[in-house]
GUDOBA-870341 format. One line per field, with one value per residue: x, y, z of N, C-alpha, C in turn. Coordinates in Angstrom, 1 decimal, m for minus. Each point is the difference from the previous one (the first is absolute). Last residue first. Layout:
n_x <- X,...
n_y <- Y,...
n_z <- Z,...
ca_x <- X,...
ca_y <- Y,...
ca_z <- Z,...
c_x <- X,...
c_y <- Y,...
c_z <- Z,...
//
This chain:
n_x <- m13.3,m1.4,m0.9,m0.1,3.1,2.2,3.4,3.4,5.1,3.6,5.3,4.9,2.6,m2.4,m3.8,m5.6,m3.9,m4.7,m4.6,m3.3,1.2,2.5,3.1,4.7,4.6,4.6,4.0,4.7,3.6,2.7,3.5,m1.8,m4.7,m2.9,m4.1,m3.1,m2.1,2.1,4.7,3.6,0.4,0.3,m1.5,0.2,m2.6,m1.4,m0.7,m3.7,m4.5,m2.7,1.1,1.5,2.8,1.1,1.8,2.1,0.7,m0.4,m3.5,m5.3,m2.9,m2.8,m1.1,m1.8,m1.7,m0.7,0.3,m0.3,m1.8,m3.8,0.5,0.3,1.8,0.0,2.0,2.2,1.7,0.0,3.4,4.2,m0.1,0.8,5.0,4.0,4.8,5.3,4.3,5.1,5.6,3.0,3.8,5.1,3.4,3.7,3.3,2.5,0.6,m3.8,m2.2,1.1,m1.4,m4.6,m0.6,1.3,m2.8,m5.2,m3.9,m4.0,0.2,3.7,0.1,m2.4,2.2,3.1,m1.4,m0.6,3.6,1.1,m2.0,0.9,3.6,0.2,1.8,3.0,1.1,2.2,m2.2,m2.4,2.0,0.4,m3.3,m0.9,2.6,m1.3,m5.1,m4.3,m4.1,m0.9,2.2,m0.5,m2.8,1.2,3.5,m1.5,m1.9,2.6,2.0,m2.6,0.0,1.7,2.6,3.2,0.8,m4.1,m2.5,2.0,m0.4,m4.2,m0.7,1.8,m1.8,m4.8,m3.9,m4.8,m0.7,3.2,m1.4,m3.4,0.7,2.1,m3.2,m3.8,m5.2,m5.1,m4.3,m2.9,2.5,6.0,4.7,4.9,5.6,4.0,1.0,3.4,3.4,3.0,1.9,m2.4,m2.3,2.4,0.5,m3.9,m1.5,2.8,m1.4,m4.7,m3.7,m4.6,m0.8,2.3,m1.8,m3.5,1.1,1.6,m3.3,m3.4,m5.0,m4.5,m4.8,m2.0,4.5,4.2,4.9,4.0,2.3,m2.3,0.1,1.3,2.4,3.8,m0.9,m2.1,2.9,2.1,m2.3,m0.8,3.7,0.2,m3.0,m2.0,m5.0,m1.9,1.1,m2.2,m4.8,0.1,1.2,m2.9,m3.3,1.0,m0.9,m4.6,m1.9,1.1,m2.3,m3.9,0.3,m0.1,m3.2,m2.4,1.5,m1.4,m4.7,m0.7,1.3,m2.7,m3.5,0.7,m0.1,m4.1
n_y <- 81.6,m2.2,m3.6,m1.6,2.1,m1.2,m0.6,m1.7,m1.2,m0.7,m1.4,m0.9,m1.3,2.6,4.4,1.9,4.4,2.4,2.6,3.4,5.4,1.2,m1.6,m1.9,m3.3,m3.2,m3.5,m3.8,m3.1,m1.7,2.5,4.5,2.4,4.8,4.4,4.8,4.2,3.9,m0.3,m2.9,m3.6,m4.7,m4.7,m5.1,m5.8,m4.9,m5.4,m4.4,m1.5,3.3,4.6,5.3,5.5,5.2,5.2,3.0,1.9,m3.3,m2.3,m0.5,m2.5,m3.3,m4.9,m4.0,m5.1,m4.3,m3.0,2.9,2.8,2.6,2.4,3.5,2.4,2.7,4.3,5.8,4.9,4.3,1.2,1.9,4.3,2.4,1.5,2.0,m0.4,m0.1,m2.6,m1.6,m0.1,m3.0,m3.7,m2.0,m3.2,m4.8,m3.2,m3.9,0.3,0.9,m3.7,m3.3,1.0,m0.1,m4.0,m0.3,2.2,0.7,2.5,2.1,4.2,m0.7,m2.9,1.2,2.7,m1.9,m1.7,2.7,1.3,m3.2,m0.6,2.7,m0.5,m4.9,m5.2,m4.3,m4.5,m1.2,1.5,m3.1,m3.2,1.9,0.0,m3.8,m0.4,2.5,0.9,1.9,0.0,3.4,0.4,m3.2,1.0,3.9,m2.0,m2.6,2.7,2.5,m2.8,m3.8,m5.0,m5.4,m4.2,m2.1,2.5,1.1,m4.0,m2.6,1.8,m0.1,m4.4,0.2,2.2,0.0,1.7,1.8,4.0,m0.1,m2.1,2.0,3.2,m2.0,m1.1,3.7,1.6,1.0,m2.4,m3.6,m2.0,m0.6,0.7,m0.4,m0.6,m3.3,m4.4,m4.8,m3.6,m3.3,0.8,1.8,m3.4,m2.2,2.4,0.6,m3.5,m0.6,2.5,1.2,3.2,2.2,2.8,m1.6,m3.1,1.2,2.4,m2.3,m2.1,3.7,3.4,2.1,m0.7,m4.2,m3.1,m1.8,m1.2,m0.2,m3.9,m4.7,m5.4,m5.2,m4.3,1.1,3.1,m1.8,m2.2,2.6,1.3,m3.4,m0.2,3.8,2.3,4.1,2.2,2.2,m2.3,m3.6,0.7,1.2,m4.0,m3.1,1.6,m0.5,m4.3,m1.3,2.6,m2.3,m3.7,0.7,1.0,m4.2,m2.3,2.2,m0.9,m4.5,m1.2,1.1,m2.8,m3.9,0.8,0.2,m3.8,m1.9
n_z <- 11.4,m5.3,m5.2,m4.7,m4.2,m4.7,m4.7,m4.7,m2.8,m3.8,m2.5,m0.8,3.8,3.7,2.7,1.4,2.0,2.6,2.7,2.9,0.2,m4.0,m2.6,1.7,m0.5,0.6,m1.4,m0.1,m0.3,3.9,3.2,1.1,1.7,0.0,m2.1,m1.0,0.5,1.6,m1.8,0.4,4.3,2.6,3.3,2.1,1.4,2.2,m1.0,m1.5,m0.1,m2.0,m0.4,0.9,0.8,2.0,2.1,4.1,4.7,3.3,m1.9,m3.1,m5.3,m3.8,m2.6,m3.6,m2.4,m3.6,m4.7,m5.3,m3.4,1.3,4.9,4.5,5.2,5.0,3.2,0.5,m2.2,2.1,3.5,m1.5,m0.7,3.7,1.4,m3.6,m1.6,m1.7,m1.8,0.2,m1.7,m2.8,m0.8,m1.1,m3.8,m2.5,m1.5,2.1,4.5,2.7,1.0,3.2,4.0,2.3,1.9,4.5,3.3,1.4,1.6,m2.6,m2.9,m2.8,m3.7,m3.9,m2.7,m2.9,m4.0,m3.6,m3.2,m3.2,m4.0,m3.4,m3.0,m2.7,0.2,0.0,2.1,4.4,3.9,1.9,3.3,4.4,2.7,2.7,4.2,3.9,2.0,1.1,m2.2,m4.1,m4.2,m3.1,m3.5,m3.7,m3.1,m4.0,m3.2,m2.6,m3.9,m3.4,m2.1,m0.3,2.0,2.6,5.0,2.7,1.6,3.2,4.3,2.2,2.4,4.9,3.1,1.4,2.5,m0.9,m2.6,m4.2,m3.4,m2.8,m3.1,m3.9,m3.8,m1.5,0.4,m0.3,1.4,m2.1,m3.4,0.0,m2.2,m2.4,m2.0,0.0,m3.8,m2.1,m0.7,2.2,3.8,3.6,2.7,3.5,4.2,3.3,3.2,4.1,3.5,1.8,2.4,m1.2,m3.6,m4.1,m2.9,m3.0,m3.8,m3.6,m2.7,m1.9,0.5,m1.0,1.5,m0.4,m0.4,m2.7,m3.2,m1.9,m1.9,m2.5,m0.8,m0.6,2.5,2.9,3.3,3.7,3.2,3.2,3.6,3.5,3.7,3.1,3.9,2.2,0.1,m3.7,m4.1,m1.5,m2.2,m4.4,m2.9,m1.0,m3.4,m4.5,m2.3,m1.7,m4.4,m3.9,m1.3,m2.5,m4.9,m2.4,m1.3,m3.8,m4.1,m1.4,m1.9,m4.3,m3.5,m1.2,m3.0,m4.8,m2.4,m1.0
ca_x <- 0.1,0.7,0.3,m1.3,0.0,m0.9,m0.6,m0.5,m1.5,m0.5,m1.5,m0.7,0.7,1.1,0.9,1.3,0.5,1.2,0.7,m0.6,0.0,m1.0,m0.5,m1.3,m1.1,m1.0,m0.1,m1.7,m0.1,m0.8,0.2,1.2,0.9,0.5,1.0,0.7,m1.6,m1.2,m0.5,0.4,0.0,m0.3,0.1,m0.1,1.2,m0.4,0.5,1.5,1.2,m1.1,m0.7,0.2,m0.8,0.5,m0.6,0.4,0.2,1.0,0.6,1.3,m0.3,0.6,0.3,1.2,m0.4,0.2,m0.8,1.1,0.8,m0.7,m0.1,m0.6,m0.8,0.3,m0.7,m0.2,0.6,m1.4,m1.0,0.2,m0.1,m1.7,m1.2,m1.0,m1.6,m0.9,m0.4,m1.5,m0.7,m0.1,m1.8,m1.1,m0.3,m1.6,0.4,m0.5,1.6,0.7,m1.2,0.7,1.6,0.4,m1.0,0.9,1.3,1.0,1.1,0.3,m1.3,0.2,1.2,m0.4,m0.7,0.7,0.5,m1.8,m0.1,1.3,m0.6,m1.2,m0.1,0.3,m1.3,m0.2,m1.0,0.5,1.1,m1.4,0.1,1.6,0.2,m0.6,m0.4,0.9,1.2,1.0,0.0,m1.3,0.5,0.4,m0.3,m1.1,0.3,0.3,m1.3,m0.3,0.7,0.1,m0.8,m0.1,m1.6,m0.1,1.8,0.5,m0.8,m0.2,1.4,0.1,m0.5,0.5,0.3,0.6,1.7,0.8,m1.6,0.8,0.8,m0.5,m0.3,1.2,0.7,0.8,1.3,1.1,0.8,m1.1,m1.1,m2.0,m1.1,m1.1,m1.2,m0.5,0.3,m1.2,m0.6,m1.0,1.2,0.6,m1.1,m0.3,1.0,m0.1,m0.1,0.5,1.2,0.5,1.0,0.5,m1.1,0.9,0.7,m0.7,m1.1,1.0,0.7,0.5,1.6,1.2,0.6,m1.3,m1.2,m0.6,m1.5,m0.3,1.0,0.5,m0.7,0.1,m1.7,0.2,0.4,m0.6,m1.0,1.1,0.3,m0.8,0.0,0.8,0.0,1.4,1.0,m0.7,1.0,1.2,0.3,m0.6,1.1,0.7,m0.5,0.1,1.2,0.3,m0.1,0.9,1.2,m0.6,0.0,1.8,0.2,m0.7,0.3,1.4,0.3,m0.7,1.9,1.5,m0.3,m0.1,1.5,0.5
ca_y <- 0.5,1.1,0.1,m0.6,0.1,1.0,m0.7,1.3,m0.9,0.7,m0.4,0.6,m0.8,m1.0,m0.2,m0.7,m1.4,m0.3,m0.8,m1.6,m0.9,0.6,0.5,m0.1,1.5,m0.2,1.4,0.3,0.9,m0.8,m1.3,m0.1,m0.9,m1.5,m0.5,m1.3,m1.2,0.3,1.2,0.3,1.4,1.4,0.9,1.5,1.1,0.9,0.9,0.6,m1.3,m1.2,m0.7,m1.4,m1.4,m1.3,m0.5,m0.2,1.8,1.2,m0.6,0.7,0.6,1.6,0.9,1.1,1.6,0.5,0.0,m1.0,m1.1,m0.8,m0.2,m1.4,0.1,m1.0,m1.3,m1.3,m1.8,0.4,0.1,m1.6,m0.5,0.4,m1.3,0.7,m0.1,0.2,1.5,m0.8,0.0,1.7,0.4,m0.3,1.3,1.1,1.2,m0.6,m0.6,1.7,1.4,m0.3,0.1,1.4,0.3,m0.8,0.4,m1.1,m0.3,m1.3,m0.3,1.6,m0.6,m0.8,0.7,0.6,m1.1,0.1,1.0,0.5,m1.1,0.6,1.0,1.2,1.0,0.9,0.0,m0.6,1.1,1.2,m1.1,0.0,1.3,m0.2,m1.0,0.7,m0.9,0.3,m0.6,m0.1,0.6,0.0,m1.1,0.1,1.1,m0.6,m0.8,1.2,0.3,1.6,0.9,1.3,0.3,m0.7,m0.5,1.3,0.8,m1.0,0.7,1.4,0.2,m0.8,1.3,m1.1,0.4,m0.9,0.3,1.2,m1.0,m0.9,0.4,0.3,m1.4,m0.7,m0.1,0.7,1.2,0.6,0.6,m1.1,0.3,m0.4,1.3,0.7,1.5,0.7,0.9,m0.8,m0.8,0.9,0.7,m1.1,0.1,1.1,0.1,m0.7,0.6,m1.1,0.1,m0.7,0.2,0.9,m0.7,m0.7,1.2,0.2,m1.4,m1.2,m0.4,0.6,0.9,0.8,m0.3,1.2,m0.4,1.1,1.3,1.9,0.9,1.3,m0.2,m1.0,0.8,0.9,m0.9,m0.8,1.3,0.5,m1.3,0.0,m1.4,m0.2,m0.5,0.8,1.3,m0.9,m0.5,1.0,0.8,m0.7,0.0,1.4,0.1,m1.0,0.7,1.4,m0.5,m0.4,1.0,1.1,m1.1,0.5,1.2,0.2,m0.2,1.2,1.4,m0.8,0.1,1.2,0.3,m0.7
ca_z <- 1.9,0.7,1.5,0.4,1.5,0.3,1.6,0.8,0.8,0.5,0.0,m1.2,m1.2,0.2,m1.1,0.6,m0.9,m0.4,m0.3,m0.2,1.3,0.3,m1.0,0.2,m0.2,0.4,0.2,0.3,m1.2,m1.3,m0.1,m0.9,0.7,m0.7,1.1,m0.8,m0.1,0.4,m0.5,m0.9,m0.9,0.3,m1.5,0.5,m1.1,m0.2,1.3,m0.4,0.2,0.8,m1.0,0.7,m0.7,0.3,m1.0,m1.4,m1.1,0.7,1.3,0.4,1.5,0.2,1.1,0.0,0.6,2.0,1.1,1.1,m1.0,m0.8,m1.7,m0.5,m1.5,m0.9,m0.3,0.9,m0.4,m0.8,0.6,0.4,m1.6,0.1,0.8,0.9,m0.8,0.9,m0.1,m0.3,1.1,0.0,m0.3,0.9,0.5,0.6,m1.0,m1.4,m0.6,m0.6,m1.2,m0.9,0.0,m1.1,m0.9,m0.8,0.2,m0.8,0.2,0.5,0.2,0.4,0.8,1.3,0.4,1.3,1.2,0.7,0.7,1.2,1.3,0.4,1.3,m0.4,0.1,m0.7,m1.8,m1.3,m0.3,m0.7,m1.1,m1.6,m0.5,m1.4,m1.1,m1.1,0.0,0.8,0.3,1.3,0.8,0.6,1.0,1.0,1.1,0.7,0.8,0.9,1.6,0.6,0.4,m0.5,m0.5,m0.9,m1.3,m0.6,m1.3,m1.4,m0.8,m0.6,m1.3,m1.1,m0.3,m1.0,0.3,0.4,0.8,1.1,0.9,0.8,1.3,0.2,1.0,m0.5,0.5,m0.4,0.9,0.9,m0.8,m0.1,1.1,0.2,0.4,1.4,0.3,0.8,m0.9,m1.2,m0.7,m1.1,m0.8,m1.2,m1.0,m1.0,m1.1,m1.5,m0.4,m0.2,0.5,0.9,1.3,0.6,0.6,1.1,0.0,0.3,1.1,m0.1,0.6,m0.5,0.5,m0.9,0.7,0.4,0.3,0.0,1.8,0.1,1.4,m1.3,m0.8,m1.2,m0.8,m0.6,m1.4,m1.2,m1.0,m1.0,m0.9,m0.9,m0.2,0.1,1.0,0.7,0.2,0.6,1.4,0.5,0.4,1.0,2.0,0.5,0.4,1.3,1.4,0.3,0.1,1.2,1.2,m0.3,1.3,1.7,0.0,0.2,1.5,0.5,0.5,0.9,1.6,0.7,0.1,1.2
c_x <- m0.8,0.0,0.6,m0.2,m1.7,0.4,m1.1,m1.1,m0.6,m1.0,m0.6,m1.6,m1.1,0.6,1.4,1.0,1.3,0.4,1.5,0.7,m0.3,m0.5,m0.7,m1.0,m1.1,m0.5,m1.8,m0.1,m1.3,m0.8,m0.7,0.6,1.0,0.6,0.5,1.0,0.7,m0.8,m1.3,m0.8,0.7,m0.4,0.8,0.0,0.0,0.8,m0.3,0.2,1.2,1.5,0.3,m1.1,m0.1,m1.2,0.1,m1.6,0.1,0.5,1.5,0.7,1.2,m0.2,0.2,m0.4,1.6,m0.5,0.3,m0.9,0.8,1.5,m0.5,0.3,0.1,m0.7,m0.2,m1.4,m0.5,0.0,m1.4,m1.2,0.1,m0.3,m1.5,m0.7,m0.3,m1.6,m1.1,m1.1,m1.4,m0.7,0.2,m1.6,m1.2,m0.1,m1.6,m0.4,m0.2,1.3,1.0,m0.7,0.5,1.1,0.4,m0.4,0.8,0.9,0.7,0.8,m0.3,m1.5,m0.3,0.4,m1.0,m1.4,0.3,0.7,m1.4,m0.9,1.1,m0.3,m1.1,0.3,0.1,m0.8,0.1,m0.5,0.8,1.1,m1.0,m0.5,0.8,0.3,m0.3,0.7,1.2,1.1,1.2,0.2,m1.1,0.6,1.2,m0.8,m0.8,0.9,0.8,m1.0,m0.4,0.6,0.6,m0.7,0.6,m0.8,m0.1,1.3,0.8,m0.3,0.2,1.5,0.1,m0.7,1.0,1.2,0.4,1.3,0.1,m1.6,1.0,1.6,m1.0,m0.3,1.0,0.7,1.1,1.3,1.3,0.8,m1.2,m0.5,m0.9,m1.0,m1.6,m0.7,m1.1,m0.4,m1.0,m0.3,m1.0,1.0,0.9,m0.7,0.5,1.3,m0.3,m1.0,0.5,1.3,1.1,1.3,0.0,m1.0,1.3,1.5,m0.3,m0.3,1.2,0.5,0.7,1.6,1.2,0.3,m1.2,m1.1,m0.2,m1.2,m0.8,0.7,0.8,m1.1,m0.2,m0.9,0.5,0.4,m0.4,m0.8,0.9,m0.3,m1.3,0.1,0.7,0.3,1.3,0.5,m0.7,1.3,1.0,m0.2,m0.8,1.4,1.0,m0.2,0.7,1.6,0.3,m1.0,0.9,1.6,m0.1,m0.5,1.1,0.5,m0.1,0.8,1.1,0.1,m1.3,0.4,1.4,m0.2,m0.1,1.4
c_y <- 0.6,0.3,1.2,0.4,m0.7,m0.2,1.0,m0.7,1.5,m0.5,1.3,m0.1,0.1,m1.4,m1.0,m0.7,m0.4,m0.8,m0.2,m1.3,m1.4,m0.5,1.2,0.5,0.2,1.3,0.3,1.2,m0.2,0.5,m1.1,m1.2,m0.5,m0.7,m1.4,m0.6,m1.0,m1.8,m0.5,1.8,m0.3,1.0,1.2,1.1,1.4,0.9,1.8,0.9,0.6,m1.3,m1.3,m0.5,m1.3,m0.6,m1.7,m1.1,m1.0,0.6,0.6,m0.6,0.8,0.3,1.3,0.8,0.4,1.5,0.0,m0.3,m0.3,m0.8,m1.0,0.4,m1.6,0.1,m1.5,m0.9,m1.0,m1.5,m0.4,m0.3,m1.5,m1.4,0.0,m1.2,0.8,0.0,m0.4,1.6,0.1,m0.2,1.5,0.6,0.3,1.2,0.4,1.6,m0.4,m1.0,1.3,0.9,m0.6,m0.2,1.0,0.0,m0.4,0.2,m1.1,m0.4,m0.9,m0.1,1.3,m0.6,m1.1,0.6,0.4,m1.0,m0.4,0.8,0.3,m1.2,0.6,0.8,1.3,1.1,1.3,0.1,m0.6,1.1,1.3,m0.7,0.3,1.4,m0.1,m1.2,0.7,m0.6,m0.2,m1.3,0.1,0.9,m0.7,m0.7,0.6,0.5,m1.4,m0.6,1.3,0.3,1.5,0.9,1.0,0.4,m0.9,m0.1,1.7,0.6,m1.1,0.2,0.9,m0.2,m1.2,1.0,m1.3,m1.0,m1.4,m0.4,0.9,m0.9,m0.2,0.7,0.3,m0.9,m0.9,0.2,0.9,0.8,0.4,0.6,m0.6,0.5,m0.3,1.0,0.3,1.8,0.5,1.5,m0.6,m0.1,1.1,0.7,m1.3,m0.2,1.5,m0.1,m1.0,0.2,m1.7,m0.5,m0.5,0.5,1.2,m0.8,m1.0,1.4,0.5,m1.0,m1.0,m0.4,0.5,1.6,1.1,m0.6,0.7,m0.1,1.0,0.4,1.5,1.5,0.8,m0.8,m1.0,0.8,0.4,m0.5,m0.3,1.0,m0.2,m1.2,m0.1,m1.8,m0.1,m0.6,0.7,1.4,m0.2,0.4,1.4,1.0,m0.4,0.1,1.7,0.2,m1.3,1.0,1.2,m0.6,0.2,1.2,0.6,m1.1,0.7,1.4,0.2,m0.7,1.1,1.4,m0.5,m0.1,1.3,0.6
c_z <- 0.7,1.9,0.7,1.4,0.4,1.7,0.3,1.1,0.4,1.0,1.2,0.1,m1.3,m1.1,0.4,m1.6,0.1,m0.9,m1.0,m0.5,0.3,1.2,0.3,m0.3,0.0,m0.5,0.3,0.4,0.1,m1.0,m1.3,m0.6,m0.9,1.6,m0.4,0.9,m0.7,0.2,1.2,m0.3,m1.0,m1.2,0.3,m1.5,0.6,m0.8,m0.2,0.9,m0.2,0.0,0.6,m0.8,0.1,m1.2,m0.2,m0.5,m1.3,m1.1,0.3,1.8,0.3,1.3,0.0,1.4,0.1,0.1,1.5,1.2,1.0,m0.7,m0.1,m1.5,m0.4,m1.0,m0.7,m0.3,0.5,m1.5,m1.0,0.7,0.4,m1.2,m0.6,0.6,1.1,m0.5,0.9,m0.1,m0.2,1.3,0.3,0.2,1.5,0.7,0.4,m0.7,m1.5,m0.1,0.0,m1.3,m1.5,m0.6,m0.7,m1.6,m1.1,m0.4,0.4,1.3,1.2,1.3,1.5,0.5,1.1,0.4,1.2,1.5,0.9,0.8,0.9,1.4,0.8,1.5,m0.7,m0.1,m0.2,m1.1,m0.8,m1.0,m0.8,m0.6,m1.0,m0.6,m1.2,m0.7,m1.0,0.2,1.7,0.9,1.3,0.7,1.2,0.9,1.0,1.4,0.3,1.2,0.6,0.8,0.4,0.7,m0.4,m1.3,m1.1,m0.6,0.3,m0.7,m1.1,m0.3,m1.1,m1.6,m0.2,m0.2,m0.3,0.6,1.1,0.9,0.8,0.8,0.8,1.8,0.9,0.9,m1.1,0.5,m0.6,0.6,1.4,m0.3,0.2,0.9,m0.3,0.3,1.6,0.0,m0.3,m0.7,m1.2,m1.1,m0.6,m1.0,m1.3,m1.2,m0.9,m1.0,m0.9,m0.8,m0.3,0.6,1.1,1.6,0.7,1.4,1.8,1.2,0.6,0.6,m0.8,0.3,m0.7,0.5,m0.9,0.9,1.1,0.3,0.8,0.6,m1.3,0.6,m1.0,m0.8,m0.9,m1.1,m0.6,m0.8,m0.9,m1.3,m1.2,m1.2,m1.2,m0.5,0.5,1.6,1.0,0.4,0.8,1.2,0.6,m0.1,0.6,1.5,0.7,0.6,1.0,1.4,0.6,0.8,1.3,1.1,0.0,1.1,1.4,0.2,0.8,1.6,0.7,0.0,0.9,1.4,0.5,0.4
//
């Protein structure tokens, strides 16, 4: 009898704790702070997880909930989190959004990678987040990709502070053959992400675009390798049929489902 009671008590503990996870889950996704107090003094995960991967702190930056981000990070909250359907880190779901009080919380407060925290914001064009970016220290390498699409972009104020911070200026773009870009165009499909991938040209330059998201200007690297710098994506192309898409160490390969 003394076993069955702590086997019920066990599963009413647990059943208890996800009750409390959800309602801070909720209560951050809304901005409803006063609940996000409870919730956490309920004894709530910091770190608890939608079936996407989103945390409370993940959810409520997205939305753009500025005290309770900055209650969530004062508790200690970590910020380098991705969802799990769009692989987006927290930092450039809520720039995509232009949360850009938020984005200056989680970059003067959050860890993570000051090269991929630089690179997200520089595209953004805010020079703002640029300097608070230019406080962590970026290697020279993210410097030099930043101005280069500072450059690109033109975004004056942006470059300005990038070559004051010690950025060098890009090599000159190398020339493809129209035929070879020509012979890219279409949409490809993966078996391990779920959006298509665009390939299209637009006044002589090479472009990428993924289902719902804004379009990217690739440039040259070699014949059949091309990057977008800003968000460290290096694209190639295997073959006329198809490509692979490289990003934050990982390989996605794409078949072209669709040709112009």
């Amino acid at each position: 009898m003394h076993r069955v009671f702590s086997l019920i008590f066990i599963a009413g503990f647990a059943l208890s704790a996800a009750d409390v996870n959800e309602e801070l889950l909720a209560a951050a996704r809304k901005g409803d702070l006063a609940s996000v107090k409870t919730s956490v003094e309920k004894g709530a995960t910091l770190e608890t997880k939608t079936s996407y991967g989103q945390t409370p702190l993940y959810l409520a930056a997205m939305n753009g909930h500025l005290e309770v981000v900055e209650f969530l990070l004062a508790k200690g909250a970590s910020t380098d989190v991705r969802d799990t359907f769009y692989k987006a880190p927290m930092l450039g779901f809520v720039l995509q959004r232009k949360h850009y009080g938020v984005a200056k919380e989680l970059i003067a407060k959050g860890g993570g990678s000051s090269d991929e925290i630089l690179a997200a914001v520089a595209r953004t064009g805010n020079a703002d987040l640029v300097q608070l970016a230019l406080e962590k220290k970026p290697s020279q390498s993210a410097l030099d990709k930043a101005y280069e699409a500072a450059l690109d972009g033109k975004q004056a104020a942006v470059a300005e502070l990038l070559q004051k911070a010690g950025a060098q200026p890009p090599a000159p773009p190398i020339q493809i053959d129209p035929k070879a870009l020509e012979s890219y165009l279409g949409v490809y499909k993966s078996e391990h992400l779920p959006f298509d991938i665009k390939v299209f040209v637009k006044e002589g330059k090479l472009y990428l675009q993924g289902t719902g998201q804004p379009e990217l200007a690739l440039k040259a690297k070699s014949p059949t390798i091309f990057e977008f710098a800003p968000a460290r994506i290096e694209v190639e192309f295997d073959s006329a049929g198809s490509l692979t898409l490289k990003q934050g160490g990982t390989n996605y390969p794409f078949k072209k489902a669709v040709t112009p």
